[in-house]
N, C-alpha and C positions, 0 to 999 in steps of 0.2 A: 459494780453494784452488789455482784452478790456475797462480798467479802466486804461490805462498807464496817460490819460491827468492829474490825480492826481499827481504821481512821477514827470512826466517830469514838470508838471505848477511848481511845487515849486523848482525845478533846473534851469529850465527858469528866472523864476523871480531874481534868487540868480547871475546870472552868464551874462543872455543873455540880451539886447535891445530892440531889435525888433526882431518881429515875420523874418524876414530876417536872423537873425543870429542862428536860428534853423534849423537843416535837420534832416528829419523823412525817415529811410529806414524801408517802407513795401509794403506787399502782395498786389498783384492787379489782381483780376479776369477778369480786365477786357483787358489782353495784356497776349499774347501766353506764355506757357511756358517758363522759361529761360529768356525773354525779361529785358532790363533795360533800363526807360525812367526818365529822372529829368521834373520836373515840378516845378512850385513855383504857390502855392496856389491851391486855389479850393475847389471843393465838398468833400464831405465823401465816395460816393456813396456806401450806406450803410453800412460801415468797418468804427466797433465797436470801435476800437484802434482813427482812426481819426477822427472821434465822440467825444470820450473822450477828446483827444487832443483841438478838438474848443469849446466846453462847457468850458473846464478849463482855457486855453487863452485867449474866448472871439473873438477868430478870429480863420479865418484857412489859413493866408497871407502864413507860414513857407513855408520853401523848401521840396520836398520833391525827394527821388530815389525809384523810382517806381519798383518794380521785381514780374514781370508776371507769376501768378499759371495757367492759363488758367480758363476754369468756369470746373465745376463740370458736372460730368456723366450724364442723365437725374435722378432725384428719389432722387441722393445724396445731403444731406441738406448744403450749403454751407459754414455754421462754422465747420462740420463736414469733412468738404472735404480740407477748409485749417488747419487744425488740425493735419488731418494724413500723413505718409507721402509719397512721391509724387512716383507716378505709376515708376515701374523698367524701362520702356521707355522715361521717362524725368528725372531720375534720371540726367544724366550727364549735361543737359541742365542748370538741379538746380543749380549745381556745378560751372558751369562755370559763371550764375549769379551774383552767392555769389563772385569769382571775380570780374566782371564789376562792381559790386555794391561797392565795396570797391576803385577800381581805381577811379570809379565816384565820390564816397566822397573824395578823395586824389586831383582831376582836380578841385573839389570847390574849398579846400583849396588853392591850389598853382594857378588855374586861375579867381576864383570869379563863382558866378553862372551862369551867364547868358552864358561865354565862353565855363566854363563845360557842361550846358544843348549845348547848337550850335553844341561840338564836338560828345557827346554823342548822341546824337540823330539823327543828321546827318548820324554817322557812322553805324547806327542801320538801317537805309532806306534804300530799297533793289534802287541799279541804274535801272533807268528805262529801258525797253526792247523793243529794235530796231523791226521794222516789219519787218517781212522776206524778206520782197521786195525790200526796199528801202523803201524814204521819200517819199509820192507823192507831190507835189507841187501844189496848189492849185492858181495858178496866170496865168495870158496871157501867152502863149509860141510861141515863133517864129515861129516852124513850123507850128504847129496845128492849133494857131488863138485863142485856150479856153487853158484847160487845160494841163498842162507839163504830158507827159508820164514818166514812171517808166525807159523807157531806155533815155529818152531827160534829165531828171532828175541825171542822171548819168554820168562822165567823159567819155567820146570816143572819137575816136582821129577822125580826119577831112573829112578823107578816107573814113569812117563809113558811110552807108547810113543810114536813119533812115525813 
């Protein structure tokens, strides 16, 4: 793996265009367990396999599907850690991955990359979470003079004193 930019440069060169028409699915320490994120281009950030891959191409423009091993334990060396295989607790996360990671490549081909990454990633962002309160509203309020309160900030009907 960490000499793949050999194999893949001369199947590249024989078959592909541009660094665009390449998709590289691998390991990334640097996104939780199980995770799967598309990217197009970028660093190595130290992973040996995408190292290889820009020394042999000369760039590192390709696309790539990202699937998240988490970092390693304290102590554990990290070619060592993505080597073996993954803790009985994220086993099933891997698993489920190794799906996303192939529907992902299925969404480039039938929607182009940049649709794929939009849906992919999107769908991976947790919705943001409502404050228990309500919104507070930071503008003039009619009763107050300053700021809107948590119940002025709220539907109530006309009857309601406040």
């Amino acid at each position: 793996m960490n000499l793949s930019g050999t194999a893949v440069a001369a199947l590249f060169r024989k078959h592909c265009g541009e660094p665009g028409d390449l998709v590289v699915v691998h390991d990334d320490l640097d996104l939780p367990p199980g995770t799967v994120r598309l990217k197009r281009g970028g660093g190595t950030a130290g992973h040996n396999g995408l190292r290889s891959l820009k020394e042999q191409l000369g760039n590192a423009d390709f696309l790539r599907i990202r699937v998240g091993v988490g970092r390693p334990p304290p102590g554990v060396d990290p070619a060592d850690y993505v080597l073996a295989p993954p803790a009985p607790e994220d086993r099933e996360a891997f698993e489920e991955a190794v799906g996303a990671a192939c529907e992902a490549a299925l969404d480039i081909a039938r929607l182009g990359f940049d649709k794929a990454m939009t849906r992919r990633n999107q769908k991976a962002r947790k919705p943001p979470t409502e404050s228990p309160g309500g919104n507070i509203l930071l503008a003039p309020g009619g009763k107050t003079g300053g700021s809107i309160s948590r119940k002025e900030a709220r539907p109530h009907d006309d009857s309601e004193e406040v």
